[in-house]
C-alpha positions as CSV (number, residue, x, y, z in Angstrom):
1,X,0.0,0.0,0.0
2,X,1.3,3.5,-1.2
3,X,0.2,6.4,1.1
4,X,1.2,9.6,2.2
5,X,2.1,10.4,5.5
6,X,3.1,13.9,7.2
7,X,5.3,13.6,10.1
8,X,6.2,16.8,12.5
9,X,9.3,16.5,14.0
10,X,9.2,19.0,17.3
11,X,13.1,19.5,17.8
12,X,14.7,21.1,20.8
13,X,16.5,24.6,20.2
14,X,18.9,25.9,22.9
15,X,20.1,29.7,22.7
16,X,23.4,30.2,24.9
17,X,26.2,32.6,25.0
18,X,28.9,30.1,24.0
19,X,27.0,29.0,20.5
20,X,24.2,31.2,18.6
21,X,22.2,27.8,18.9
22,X,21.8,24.0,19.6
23,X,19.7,22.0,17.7
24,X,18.2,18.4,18.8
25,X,18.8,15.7,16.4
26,X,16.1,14.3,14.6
27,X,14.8,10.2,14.5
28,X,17.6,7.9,13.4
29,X,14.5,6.5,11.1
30,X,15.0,9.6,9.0
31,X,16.7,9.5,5.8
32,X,19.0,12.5,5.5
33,X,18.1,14.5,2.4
34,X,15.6,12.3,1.2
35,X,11.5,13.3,1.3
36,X,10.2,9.9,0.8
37,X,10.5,6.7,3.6
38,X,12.3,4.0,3.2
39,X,9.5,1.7,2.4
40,X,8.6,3.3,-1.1
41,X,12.5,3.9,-2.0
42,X,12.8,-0.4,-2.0
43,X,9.2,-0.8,-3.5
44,X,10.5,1.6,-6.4
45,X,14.0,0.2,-6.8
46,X,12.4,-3.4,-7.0
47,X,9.9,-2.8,-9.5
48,X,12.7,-1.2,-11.5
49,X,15.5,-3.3,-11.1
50,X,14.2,-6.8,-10.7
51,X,10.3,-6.6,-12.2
52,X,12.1,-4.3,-15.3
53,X,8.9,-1.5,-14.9
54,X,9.6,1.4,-16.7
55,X,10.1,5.1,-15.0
56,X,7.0,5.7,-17.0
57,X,4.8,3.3,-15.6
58,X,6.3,3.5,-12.2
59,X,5.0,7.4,-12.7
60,X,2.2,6.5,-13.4
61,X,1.4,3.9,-10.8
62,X,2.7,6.9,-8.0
63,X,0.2,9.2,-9.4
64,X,-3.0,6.9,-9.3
65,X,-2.0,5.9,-5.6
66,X,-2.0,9.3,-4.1
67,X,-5.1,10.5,-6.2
């Protein structure tokens, strides 16, 4: 199943005279730089790689699951 989800990630800032400002880290879960989870990355990659489904129809099969 393909879905969207929204997650909000409430961080902890710090302000002190030593450093302009401290930042919490986020989830270890979270894939640095990348917007979509890890589930879909795999699904997409398998379909390609192994199943040999064109970007095309992998396009299209990402835009009729979030409609």
């Amino acid at each position: 199943m393909i879905r969207a989800e929204t997650t909000r990630y409430l961080r902890e800032r710090i302000v002190t005279a030593r450093w302009p400002e401290l930042v919490g880290a986020v989830a270890a879960s979270v894939l640095p730089g990348q917007h979509f989870g890890a589930n879909l990355i795999v699904h997409i990659l398998h379909q390609y790689h192994n199943n040999h489904v064109t970007q095309p129809l992998l396009q299209d099969e990402l835009a009729s699951a979030a409609s």
